[in-house]
matplotlib code that plots the C-alpha trace (Angstrom):
import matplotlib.pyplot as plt

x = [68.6, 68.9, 65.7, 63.6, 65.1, 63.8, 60.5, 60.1, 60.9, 58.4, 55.7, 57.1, 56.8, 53.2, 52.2, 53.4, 51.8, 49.1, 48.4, 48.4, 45.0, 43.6, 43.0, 40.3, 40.8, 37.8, 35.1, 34.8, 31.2, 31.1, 31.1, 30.4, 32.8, 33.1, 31.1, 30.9, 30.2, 31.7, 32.7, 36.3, 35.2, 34.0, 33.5, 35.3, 33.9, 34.2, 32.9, 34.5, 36.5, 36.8, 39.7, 41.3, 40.9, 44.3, 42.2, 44.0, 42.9, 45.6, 43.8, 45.3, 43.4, 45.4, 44.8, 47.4, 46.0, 49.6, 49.5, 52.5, 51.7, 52.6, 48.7, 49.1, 46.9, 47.9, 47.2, 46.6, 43.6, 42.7, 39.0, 37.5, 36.0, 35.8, 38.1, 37.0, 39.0, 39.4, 40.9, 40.7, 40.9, 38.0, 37.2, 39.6, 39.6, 40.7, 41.4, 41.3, 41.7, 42.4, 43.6, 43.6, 46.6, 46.4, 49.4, 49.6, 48.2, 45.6, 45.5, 44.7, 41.0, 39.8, 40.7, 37.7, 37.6, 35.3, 35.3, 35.1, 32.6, 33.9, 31.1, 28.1, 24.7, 23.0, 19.4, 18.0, 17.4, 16.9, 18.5, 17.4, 15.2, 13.6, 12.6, 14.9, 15.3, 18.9, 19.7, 18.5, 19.6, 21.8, 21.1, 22.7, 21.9, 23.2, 23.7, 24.9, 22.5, 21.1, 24.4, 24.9, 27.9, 30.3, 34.5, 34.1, 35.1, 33.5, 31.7, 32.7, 30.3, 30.9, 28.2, 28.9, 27.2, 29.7, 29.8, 33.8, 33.5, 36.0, 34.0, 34.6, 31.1, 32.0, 30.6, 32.7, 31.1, 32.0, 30.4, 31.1, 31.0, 27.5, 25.4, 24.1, 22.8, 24.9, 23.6, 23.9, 23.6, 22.6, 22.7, 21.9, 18.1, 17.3, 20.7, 21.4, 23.6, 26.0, 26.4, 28.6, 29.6, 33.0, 33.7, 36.3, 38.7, 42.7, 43.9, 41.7, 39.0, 36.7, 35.7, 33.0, 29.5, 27.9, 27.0, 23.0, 21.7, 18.9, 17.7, 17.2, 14.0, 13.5, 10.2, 7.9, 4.6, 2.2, -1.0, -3.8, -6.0, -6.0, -5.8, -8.7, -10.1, -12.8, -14.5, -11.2, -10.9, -8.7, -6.2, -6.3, -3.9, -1.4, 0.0, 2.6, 4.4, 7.9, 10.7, 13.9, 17.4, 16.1, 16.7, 13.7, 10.9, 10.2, 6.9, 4.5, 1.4, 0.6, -2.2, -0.7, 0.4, 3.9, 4.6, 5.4, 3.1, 3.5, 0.9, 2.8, 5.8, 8.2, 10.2, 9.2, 10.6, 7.2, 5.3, 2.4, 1.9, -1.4, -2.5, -2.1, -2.8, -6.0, -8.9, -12.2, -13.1, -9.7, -7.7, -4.5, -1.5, 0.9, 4.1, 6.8, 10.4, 12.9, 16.6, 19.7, 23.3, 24.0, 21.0, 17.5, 14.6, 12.9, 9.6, 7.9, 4.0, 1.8, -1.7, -4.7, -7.5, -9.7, -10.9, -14.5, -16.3, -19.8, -20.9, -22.3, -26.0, -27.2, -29.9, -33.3, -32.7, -34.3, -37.9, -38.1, -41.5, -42.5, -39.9, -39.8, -40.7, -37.6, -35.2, -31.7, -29.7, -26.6, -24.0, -20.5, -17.8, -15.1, -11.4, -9.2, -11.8, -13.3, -17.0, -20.2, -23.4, -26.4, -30.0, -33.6, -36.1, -39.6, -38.6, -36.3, -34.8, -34.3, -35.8, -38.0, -35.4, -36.7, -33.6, -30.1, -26.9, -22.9, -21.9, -18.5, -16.2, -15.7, -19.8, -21.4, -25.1, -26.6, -30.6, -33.1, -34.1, -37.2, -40.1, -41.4, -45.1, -47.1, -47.5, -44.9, -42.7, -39.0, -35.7, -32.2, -28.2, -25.2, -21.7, -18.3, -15.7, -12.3, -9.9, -9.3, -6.4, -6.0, -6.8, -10.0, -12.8, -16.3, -17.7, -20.8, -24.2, -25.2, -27.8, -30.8, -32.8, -36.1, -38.5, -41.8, -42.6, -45.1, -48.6, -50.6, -52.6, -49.0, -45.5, -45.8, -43.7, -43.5, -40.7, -43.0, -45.5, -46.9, -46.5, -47.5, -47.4, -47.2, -48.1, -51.3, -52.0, -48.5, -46.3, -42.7, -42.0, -43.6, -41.9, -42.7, -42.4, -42.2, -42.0, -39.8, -38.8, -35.8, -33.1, -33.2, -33.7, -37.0, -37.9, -40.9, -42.4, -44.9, -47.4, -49.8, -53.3, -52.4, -50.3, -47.0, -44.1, -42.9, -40.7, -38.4, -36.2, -34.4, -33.3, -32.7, -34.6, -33.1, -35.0, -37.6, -39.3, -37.8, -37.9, -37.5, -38.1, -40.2, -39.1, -42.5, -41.4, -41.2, -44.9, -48.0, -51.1, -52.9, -53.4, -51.1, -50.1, -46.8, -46.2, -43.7, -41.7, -40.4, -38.7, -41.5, -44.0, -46.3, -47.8, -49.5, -50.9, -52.7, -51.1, -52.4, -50.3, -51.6]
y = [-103.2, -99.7, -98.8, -101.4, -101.1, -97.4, -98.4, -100.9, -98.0, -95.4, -98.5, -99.4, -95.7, -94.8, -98.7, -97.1, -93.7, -94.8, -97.5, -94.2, -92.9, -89.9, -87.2, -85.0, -80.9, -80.0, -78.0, -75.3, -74.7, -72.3, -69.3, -68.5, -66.3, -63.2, -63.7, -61.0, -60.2, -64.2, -64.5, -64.8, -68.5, -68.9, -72.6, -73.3, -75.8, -78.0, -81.0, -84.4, -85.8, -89.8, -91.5, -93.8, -94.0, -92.0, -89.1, -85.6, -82.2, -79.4, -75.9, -72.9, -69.4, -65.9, -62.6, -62.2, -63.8, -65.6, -67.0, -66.0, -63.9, -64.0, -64.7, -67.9, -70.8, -73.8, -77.3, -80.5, -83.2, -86.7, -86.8, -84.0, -82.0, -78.5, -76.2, -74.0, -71.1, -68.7, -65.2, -64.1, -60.3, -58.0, -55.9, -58.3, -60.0, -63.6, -65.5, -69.6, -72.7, -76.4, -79.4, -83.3, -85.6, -89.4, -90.7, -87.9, -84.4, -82.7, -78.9, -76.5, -75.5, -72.0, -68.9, -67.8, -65.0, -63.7, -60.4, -60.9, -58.2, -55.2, -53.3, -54.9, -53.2, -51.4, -52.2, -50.0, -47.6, -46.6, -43.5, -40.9, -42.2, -40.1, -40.5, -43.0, -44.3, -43.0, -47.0, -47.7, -50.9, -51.0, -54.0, -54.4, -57.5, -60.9, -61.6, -59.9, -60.9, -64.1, -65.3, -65.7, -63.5, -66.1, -66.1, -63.2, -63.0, -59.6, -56.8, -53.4, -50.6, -46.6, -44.4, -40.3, -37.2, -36.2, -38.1, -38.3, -40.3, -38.3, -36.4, -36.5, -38.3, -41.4, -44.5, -47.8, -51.5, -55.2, -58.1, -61.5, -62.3, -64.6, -61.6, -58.7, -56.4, -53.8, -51.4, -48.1, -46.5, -43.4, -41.2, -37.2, -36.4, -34.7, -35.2, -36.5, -39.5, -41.1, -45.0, -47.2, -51.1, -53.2, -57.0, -58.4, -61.5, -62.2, -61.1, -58.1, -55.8, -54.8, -51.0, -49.1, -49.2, -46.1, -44.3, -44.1, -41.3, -40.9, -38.7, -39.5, -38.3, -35.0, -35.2, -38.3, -38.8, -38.2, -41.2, -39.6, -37.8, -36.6, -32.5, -30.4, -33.7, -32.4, -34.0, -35.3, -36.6, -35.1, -38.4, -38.3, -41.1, -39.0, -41.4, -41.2, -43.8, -45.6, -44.1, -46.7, -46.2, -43.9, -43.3, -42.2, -39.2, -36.2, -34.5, -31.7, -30.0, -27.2, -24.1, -22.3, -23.2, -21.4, -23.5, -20.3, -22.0, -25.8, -27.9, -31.0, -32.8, -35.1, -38.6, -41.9, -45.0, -46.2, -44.6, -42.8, -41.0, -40.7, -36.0, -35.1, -31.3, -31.0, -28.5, -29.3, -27.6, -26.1, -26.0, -27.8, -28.4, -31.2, -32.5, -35.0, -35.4, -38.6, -38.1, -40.5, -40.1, -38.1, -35.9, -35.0, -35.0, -31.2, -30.6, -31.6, -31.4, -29.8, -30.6, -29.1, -31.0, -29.8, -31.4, -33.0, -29.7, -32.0, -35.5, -37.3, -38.6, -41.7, -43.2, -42.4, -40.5, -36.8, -36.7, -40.5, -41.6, -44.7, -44.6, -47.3, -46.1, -46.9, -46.7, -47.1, -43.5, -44.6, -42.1, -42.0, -43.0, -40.8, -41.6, -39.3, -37.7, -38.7, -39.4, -38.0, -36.1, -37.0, -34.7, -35.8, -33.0, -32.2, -28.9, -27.6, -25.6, -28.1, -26.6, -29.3, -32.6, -35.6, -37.5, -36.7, -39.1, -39.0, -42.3, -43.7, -42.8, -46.3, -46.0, -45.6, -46.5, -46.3, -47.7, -45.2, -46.8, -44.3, -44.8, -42.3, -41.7, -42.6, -40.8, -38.0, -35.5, -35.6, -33.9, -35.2, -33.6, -34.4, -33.3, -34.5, -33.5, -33.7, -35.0, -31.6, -29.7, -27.1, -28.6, -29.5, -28.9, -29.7, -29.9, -27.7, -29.6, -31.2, -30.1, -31.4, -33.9, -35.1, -38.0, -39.2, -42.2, -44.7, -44.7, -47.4, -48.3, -48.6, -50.6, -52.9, -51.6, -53.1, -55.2, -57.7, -59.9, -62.0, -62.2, -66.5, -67.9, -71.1, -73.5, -70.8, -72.1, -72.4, -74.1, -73.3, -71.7, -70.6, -69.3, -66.3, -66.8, -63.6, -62.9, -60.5, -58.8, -58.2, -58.0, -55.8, -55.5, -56.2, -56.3, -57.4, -57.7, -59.7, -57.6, -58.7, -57.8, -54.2, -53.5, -54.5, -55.1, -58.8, -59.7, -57.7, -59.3, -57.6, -59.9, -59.6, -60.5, -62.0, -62.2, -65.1, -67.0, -66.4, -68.1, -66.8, -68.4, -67.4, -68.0, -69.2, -70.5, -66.7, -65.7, -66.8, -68.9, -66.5, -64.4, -62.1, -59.5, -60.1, -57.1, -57.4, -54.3, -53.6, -50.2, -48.4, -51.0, -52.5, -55.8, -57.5, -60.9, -62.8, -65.9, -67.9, -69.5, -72.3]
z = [-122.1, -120.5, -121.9, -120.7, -117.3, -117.1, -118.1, -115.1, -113.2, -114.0, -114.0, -110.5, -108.9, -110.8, -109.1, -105.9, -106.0, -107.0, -104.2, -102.0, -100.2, -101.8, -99.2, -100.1, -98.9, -95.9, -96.9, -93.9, -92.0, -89.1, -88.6, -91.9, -94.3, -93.3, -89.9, -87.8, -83.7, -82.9, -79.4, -77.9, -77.4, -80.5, -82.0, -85.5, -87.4, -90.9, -92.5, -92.3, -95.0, -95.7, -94.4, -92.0, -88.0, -87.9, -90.2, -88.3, -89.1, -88.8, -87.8, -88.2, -87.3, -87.5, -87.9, -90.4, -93.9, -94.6, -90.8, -89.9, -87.2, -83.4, -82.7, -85.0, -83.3, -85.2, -83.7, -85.3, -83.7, -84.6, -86.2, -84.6, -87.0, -84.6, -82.1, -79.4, -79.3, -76.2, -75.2, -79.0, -79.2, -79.4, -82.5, -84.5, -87.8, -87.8, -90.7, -90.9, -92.8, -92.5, -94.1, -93.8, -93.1, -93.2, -94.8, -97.3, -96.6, -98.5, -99.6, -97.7, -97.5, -98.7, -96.0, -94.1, -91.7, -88.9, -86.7, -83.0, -81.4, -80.4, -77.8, -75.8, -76.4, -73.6, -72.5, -70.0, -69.1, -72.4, -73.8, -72.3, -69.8, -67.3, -63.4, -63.0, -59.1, -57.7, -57.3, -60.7, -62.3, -65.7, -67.8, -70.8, -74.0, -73.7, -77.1, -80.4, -83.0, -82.4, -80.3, -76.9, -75.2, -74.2, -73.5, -71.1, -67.8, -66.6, -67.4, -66.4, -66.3, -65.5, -64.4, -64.4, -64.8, -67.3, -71.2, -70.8, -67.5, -66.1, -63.4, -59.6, -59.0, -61.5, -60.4, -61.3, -61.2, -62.1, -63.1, -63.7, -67.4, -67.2, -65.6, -67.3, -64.7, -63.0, -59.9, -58.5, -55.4, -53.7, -57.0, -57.2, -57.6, -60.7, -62.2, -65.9, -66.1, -68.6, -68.7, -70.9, -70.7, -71.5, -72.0, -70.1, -70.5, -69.3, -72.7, -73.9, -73.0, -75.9, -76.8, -74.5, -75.4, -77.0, -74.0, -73.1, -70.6, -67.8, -65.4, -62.0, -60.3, -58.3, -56.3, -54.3, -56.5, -54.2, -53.9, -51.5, -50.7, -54.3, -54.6, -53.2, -51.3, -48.8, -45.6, -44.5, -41.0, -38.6, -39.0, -42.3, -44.2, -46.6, -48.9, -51.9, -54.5, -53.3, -54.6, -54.6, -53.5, -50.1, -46.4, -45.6, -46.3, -45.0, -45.0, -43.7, -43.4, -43.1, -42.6, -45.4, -49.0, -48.5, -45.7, -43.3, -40.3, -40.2, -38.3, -38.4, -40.0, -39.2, -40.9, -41.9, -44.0, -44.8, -47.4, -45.5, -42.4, -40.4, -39.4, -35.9, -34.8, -37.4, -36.6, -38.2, -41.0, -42.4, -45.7, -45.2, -47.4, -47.9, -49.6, -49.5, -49.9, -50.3, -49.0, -49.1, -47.3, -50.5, -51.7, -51.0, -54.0, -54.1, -52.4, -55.7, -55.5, -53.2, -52.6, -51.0, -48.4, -46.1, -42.7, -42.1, -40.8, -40.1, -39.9, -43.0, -41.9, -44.0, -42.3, -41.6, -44.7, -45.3, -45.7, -45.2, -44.5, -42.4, -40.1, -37.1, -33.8, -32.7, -35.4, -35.9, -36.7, -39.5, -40.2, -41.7, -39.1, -38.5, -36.9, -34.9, -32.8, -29.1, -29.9, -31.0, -29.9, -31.7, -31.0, -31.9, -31.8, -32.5, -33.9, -36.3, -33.9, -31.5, -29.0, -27.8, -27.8, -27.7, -27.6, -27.3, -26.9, -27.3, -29.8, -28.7, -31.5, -33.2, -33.6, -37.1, -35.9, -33.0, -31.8, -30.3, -27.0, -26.5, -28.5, -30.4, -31.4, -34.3, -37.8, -36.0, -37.8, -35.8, -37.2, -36.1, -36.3, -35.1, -34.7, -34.0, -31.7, -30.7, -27.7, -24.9, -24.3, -26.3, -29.8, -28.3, -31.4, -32.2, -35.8, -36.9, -36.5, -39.7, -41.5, -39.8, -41.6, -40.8, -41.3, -40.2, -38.2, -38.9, -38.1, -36.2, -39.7, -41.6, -40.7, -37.6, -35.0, -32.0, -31.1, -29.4, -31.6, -28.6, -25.3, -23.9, -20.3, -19.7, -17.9, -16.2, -13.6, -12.5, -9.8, -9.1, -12.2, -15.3, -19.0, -20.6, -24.5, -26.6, -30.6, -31.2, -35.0, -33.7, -31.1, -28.1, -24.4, -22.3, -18.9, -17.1, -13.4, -11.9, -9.9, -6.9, -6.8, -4.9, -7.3, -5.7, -7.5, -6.1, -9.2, -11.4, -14.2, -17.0, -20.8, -23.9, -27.0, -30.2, -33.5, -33.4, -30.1, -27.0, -23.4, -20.3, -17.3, -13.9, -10.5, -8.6, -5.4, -3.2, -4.6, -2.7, -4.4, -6.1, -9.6, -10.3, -13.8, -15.6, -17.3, -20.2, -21.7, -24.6, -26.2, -24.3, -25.1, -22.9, -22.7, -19.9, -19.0, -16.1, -14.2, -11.6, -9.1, -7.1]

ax = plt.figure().add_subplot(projection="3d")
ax.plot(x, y, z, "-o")
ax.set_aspect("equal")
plt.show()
């Protein structure tokens, strides 16, 4: 009797135990064993396990193996299958496992760990960088490996010219923990400088990056004009590269390369200055310097021009055959003078001028208004010359150049194709229609029979036909001589007023 009671029992309890859910042990998934450089924040993750819609998952992470340290995160969730952690320490091995509890409670899974990143890596300027701006800009990676920095607060980054940071010129700067990019400001030209970077959060701070080093510039690149430039004008543009993190620039110029006798100098916060004080045809040097509240960059480069001494002819050209009778003289403008002085002789020497003017200053061409005669050999110069006072200055004439005008048999020269009255006989008034190859002035007059002036008009002519009326109603009945001019050209015509 006794024994059969015991064996309903044992068939009772193995009935009961096994009615029981089997709860299968999670299989972990990220990060990965032995992960390292995982954020602060990092996500820990497994694989579901089958089970009711009371499933729970007990996590624990440590940084003791046998979790039973003070750092011991242990909390228990319903079906979720991953934890976010935050404020883990930096530089730190964590280890971590979990189990499954519905009804009865599985093992616990295997022990993972991962390594929380200890030091952010720098970017630029690269290691040893040099002509760096004094307000250069640090910028360091946003990821280690292939994961984004995350769970940090701030960055904190030191600048100094010592590698212990411990100088009286270091330079301190925060960040908030989703930027990457620190500044400076108003650093010493052609110093060397140390940088480093930290992660922040409320509970740690990780270890300082391995320091990187630049150099921050010591002279202004200059732009133009480039060294030894020649036929500069007397306002000359000097011109040189920015440089960041500056006040302003100083520069000068001066008649000698030491700099003993200075012409002119002075400040600006743009990056060129217009010459003032020039002579024609002298040797001048420059140079440029950059300044802050804290420093100023060395001298740096000198260069060398010299000022226009001449003016640069282009047009008739030397020897040039064919040449209008009245052609237009081209040269190369100039700026920072008062005007120009431009002689047409018969001679070499210029002895025997045929015509001489003073182009305005802005003027690159001007048209010969005198005609000049056929198949003719003329030469031409000219000069340039500065405002009075006492740095009033002229250029040397320019070598003369000559050129030969065209003869009656060649090039058609005269301004004015055809000359047409009409209507002849005429009433009241009367048009004079004229060809012209291009544009210029004319005048004409109307002349009695005793040769007296009784009309005088002055126009202008534009390429193509051109009208110009007559006023009739003053002049007698009659025949009379219109007498068109053109650039010294002559052209006359009969009308008949009745």
């Amino acid at each position: 009797m006794k024994k059969a009671l015991f064996l309903l029992i044992f068939v009772a309890v193995s009935l009961g135990m096994a009615a029981q859910t089997l709860v299968y042990t999670p299989e972990l998934k990220n990060p990965a064993n032995d992960a390292t450089n995982q954020m602060p924040d990092v996500v820990v993750s497994w694989y579901a396990v089958a089970g009711s819609l009371n499933l729970q998952y007990q996590l624990q992470v440590d940084t003791s193996m046998n979790f039973n340290s003070s750092q011991l995160v242990d909390v228990t969730q319903t079906l979720i299958t991953g934890y976010q952690m935050s404020n883990l320490f930096f530089n730190t091995k964590y280890y971590w496992r979990v189990r499954a509890i519905d009804g009865t409670t599985s093992p616990w899974s295997e022990i993972w760990n991962f390594t929380v990143f200890n030091t952010v890596d720098l970017l630029t300027p690269t290691n040893n960088k040099l002509d760096q701006e004094s307000n250069v800009d640090l910028t360091w990676k946003s990821r280690k490996g292939l994961i984004d920095i995350t769970g940090v607060s701030n960055f904190s980054y030191q600048v100094d010219t010592s590698m212990n940071f411990d100088s009286p010129l270091l330079y301190q700067g925060m960040v908030a923990g989703n930027v990457f990019k620190g500044t400076t400001q108003w650093l010493l030209f052609g110093t060397k400088y140390y940088w480093r970077v930290q992660a922040k959060h409320s509970k740690d701070v990780s270890g300082w990056s391995d320091p990187f080093n630049f150099t921050v510039l010591d002279e202004v690149t200059l732009s133009s004009p480039s060294n030894n430039a020649v036929n500069q004008v007397l306002n000359a543009a000097l011109k040189w590269k920015v440089v960041g993190g500056i006040l302003s620039y100083d520069y000068q110029i001066s008649s000698n390369e030491n700099f003993t006798s200075l012409v002119f100098s002075g400040e600006t916060d743009t990056l060129e200055t217009n010459c003032e004080f020039l002579m024609f045809g002298n040797d001048y040097w420059w140079r440029v310097r950059a300044r802050h509240q804290n420093d100023t960059t060395t001298w740096g480069e000198i260069r060398k021009f010299t000022s226009i001494n001449t003016v640069l002819l282009k047009s008739p050209s030397n020897d040039q055959l064919n040449v209008s009778l009245t052609p237009t003289m081209m040269w190369t403008a100039q700026t920072g003078i008062a005007g120009f002085q431009l002689q047409i002789a018969k001679d070499m020497g210029f002895t025997d001028i045929f015509y001489h003017v003073y182009p305005t200053m802005e003027a690159s061409e001007t048209k010969v208004t005198r005609k000049m005669a056929y198949g003719t050999v003329y030469y031409w110069r000219m000069r340039a010359f500065s405002d009075g006072g006492a740095l009033a200055d002229t250029t040397d004439w320019s070598d003369p150049w000559k050129f030969t005008t065209t003869t009656p048999a060649g090039i058609e020269d005269q301004q004015a194709t055809s000359l047409t009255i009409y209507p002849n006989p005429a009433s009241g008034k009367a048009f004079i229609k004229v060809n012209s190859k291009e544009t210029t002035d004319a005048s004409f007059v109307v002349i009695d029979l005793l040769g007296k002036t009784v009309l005088n008009h002055s126009f202008n002519l534009n390429i193509g036909e051109n009208l110009q009326e007559i006023n009739l109603e003053t002049l007698r009945k009659g025949i009379y001589v219109v007498r068109l001019t053109v650039n010294g050209t002559t052209l006359n015509q009969k009308l008949v007023v009745d």
